[in-house]
N, C-alpha and C positions, 0 to 999 in steps of 0.2 A: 842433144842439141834441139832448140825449138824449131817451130814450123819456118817461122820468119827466120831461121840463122840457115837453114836448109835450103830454103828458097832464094836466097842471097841479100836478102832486105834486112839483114839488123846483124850483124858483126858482137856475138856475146863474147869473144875474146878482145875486143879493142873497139867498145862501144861509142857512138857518136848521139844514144840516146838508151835509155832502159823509163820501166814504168812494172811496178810494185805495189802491192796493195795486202791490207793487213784487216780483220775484227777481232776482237776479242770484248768477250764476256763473263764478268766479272761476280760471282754473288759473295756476298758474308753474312754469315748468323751469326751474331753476337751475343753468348746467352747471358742470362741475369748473374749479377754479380752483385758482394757484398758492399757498402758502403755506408758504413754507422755514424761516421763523424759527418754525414751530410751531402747535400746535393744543390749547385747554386744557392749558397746560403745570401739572405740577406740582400738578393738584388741580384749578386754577381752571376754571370750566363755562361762561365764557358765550361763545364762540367759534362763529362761523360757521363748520360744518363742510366742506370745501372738497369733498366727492365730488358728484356729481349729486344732485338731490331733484326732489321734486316738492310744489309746496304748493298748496291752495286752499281754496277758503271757497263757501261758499251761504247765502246769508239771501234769508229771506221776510216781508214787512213788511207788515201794514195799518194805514193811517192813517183814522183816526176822528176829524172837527168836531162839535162842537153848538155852536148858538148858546142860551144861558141868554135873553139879554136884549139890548138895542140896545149893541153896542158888548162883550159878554162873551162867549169864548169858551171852550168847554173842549175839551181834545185826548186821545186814547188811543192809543196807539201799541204793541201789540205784534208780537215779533219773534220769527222761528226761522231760527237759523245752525247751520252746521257748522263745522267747518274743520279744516286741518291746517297749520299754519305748516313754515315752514324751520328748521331745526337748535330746535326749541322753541321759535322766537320768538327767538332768541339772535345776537348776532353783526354785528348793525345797527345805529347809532345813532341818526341822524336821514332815514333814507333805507329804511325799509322797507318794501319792494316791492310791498302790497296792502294797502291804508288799512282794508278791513273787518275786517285780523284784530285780535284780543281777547287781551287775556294770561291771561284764563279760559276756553278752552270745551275745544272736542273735536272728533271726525270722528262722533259722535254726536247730531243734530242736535237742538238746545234751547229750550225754548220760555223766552221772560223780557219781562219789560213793561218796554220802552225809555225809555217818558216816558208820564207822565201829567199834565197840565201846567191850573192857568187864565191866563186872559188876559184883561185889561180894557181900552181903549181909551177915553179919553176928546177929542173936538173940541173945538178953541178954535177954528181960523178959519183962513183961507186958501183956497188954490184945492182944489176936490176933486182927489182920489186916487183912481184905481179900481183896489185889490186883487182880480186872477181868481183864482178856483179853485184851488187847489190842495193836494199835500198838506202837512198841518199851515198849511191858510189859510183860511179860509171867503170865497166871494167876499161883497165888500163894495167901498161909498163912504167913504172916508174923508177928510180934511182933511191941508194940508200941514203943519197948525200942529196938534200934538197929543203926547197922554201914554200910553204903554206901560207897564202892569207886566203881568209873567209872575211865578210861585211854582207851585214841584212840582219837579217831577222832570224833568229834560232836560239836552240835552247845551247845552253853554256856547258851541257851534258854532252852535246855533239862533239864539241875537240876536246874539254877537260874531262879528268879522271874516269877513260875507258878501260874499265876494268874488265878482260873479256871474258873472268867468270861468274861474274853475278850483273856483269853490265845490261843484259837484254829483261827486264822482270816481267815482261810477257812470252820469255820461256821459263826463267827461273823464281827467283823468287819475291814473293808477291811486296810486304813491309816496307814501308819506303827507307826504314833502318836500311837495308840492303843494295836500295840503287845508287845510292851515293853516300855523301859524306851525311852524318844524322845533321850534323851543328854547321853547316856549312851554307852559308846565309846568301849566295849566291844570287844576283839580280833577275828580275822577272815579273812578268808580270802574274795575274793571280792563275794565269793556266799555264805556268813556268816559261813562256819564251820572253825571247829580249830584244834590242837590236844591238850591232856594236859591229865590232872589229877585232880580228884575231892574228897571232902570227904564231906558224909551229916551224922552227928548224928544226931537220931529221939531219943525225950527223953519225953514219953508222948504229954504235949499239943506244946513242944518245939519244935523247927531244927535249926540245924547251920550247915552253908553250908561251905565250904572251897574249893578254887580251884585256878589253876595256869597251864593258856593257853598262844599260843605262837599266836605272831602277824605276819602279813604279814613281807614280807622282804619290799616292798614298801605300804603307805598308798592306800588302797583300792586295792590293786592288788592279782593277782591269788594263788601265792606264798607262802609258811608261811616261818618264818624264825624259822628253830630250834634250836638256838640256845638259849634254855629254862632258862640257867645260866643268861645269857646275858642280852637278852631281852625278855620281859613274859609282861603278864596283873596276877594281884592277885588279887581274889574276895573273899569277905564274906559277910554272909547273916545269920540274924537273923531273924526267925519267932514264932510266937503265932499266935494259933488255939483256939478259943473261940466260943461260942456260947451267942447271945443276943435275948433275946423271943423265944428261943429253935430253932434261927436260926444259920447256920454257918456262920465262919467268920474269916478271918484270917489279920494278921498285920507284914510287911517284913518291915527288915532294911536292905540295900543294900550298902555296901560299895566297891570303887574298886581304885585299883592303878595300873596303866600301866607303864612300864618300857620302852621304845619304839625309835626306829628313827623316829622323826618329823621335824617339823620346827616349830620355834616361830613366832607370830604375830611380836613380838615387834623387835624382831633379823632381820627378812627379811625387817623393814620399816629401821633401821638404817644399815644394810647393801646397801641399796640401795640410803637414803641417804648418806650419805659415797662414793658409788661408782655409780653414776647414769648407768654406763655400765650395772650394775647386776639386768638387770631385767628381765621381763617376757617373753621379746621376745629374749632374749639371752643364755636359758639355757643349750642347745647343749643337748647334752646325758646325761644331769643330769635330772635326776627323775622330770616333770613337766605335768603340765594339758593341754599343747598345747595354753595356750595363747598368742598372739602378739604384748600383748601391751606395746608397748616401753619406757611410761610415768609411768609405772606401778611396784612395789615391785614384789617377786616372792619368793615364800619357798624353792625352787630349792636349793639357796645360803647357806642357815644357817642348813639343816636336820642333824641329832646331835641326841644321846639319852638325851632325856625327860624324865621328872615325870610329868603323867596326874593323878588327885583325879578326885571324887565327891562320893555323898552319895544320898542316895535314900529313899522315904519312899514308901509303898504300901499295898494298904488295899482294901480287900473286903468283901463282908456283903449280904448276902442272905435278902431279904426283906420279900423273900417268896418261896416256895419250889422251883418253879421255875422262881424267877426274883431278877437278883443278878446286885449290883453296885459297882463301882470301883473307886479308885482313884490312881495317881502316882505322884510322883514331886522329882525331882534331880537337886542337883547342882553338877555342875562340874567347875572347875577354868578354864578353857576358855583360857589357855596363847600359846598352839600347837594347831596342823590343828587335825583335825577327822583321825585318825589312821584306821578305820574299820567300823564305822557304818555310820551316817550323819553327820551336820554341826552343829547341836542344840548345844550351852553349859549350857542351864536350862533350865528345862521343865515342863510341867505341863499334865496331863490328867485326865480324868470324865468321867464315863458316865454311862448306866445302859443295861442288855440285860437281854430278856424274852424269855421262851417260850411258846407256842400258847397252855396250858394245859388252861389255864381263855375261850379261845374263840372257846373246841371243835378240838383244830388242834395241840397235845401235839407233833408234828414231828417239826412244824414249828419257826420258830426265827425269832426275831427281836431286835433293838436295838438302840439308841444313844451316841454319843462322842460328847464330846468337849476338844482340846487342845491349849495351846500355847508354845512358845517357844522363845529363847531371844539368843542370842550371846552376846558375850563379848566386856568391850571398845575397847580390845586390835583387837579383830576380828574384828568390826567393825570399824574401823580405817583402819585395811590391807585392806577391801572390796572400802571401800569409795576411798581408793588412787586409785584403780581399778584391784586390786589385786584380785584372785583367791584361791578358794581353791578346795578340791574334788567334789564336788556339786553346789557349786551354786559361783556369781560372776558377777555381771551386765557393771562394770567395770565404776561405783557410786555408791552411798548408802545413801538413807533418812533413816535412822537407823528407828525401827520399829519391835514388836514381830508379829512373824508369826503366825497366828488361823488358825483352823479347827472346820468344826463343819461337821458330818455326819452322815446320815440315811440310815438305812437298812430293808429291809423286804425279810427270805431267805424262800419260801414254797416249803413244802416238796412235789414232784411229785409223789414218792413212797417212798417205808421205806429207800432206799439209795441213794436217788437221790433227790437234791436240786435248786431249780433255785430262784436265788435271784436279785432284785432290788437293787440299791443303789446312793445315792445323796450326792456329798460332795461340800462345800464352803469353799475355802481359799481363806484367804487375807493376804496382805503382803509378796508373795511369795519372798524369800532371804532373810527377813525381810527390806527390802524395801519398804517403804510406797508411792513410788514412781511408784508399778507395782502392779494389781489387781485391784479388787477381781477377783476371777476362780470358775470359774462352774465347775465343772466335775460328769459325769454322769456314771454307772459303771449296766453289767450286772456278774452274777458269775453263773456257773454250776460246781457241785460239786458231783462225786462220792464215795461212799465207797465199796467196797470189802472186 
């Protein structure tokens, strides 16, 4: 128990306030790789540059509870990162190598409010629940039978697809293959938070999630657009919580529909045949990714609201008190550019994490992943013309799913303090079979307060 729960000022079993605090430091060396059919050919920019690099990131987070009233919460969450990605950010589709970085910041580090969020809780009935401490939780008793809404600002990762073995990748694992779905196009802005409205009924071993966030005004930029009538993403989520050999284990169904300004694959190749003027290197101050390639399609032309689907499954399964595995797999129809997250339109993930309670070191983690991921013909068609989209773009394409397979070992220094190794292999990067395989090697330091 802490000083303040001792002293009688702060109640950690049935909290009326908590405050949390997080850094972690991020590095990658990414060594040189092969790539003979070429590098931004032709104008186009979004190509993973094959020389050596070096990328990382640092964020500093504190987490802020209040309790308003029995059952209401409110959250404040700001944040200061750095970073420096690989080749811009560029070059990866659904496999890129440090889940913290932003397709907004810098190596100058930034202060911004993550999430500002309320929360209300309402019991019907069941057995109690004891919610501890933590951040963005207040410890509380809650019931198995009850109603969740959240509204503000947060990210869509906060109520949907908590997956609690791979969910935390500033203990487990680094790929953003891993922290969620690869293809799962989810609203946000370009440092992934949103604003909206959410609804979770808990019904026994049941949840059903419900919510409806706003997208940026441009794909992957700083912006949201509020206009929530207009244009929204709408998610739902089905889950079962079971037990197999008195282990846990849970089983999500994730569905979403985006309502959104894009542009279509298929819209920008016949606009451009159609009008060879309208391409890439012509788009003036229409919304574009800075390519120059004059041979080239460009989404600039056709941006328009779209309907994006796909569906999801997700499952995890305790093998053993402490070594739990996972899987995930989505489709998504693949016909617009990525509104907000990466370039994947199916995906796939696996993998399993431990911790060190078998070898004497119960602080310690570890763990593997393997994923892939695949775009569509219609995508791969716009890439190969040498077209561009938010992320990646070589400006060709030997069509090809992109893998990941990666290792980690994170040992615990002290009880808050982690310093972890980690080893990641992709191939295929843009799903280009024309560029790779990539090493990249990765160290993390991780505090908790």
């Amino acid at each position: 128990m802490n000083l303040l729960a001792r002293k009688g000022l702060h109640n950690i079993y049935d909290e009326s306030w908590n405050a949390y605090g997080q850094f972690t430091y991020i590095s990658s060396w990414k060594l040189p790789f092969p790539a003979p059919g070429g590098t931004n050919l032709h104008g186009s920019n979004n190509s993973l540059l094959p020389d050596y690099e070096r990328s990382f990131t640092g964020s500093f987070t504190l987490f802020f509870g209040l309790r308003l009233w029995p059952g209401s919460n409110v959250y404040l969450v700001p944040e200061v990162i750095s970073e420096r990605p690989l080749s811009q950010l560029r070059g990866i589709g659904g496999a890129i190598q440090n889940f913290e970085l932003q397709k907004t910041g810098s190596s100058t580090p930034q202060l911004y409010r993550s999430r500002t969020y309320f929360q209300q809780t309402f019991n019907f009935g069941g057995e109690p629940v004891v919610l501890v401490s933590n951040p963005m939780q207040l410890a509380t008793v809650v019931r198995r039978q009850r109603l969740v809404l959240t509204i503000g600002n947060f990210s869509i990762l906060d109520v949907f697809d908590k997956n609690s073995v791979s969910w935390d990748p500033r203990q487990t694992l680094l790929n953003m293959a891993f922290m969620t779905y690869a293809s799962w196009d989810f609203p946000a802005d370009a440092r992934g938070y949103t604003y909206g409205a959410t609804a979770e009924l808990y019904w026994d071993d049941w949840t059903v999630r419900l919510g409806r966030t706003m997208p940026p005004q441009n794909p992957n930029a700083p912006t949201i657009d509020f206009r929530f009538w207009k244009l929204y993403g709408d998610q739902l989520e089905i889950e079962h919580d079971h037990l197999i050999g008195g282990r846990p284990g849970s089983l999500r169904i994730l569905g979403y529909r985006n309502h959104v300004d894009t542009g279509s694959f298929a819209d920008a190749i016949a606009a451009f045949g159609a009008d060879p003027s309208k391409n890439a290197a012509t788009c003036g101050d229409l919304f574009n990714y800075g390519s120059t390639n004059t041979a080239a399609p460009d989404l600039c032309w056709v941006r328009q609201p779209h309907v994006k689907l796909g569906i999801g499954l997700d499952l995890e399964q305790y093998l053993a008190s402490d070594i739990g595995f996972f899987f995930r797999g989505m489709y998504s129809n693949g016909r617009t550019e990525v509104d907000a997250y990466n370039s994947a339109d199916r995906s796939i993930a696996l993998g399993a994490v431990a911790k060190g309670t078998t070898w004497g070191r119960a602080f310690d983690v570890t763990g593997v992943g393997f994923g892939e991921s695949w775009i569509s013909a219609a995508h791969a068609r716009y890439l190969a013309m040498g077209g561009v989209d938010g992320f990646i773009g070589d400006g060709f394409l030997q069509q090809a799913a992109e893998g990941i397979v990666e290792v980690f070992y994170s040992y615990n220094l002290v009880k808050a303090i982690w310093l972890s190794g980690d080893y990641q292999h992709l191939w295929n990067p843009g799903y280009n079979a024309e560029r790779g395989p990539v090493d990249i090697f990765g160290a993390r330091l991780h505090v908790e307060f």
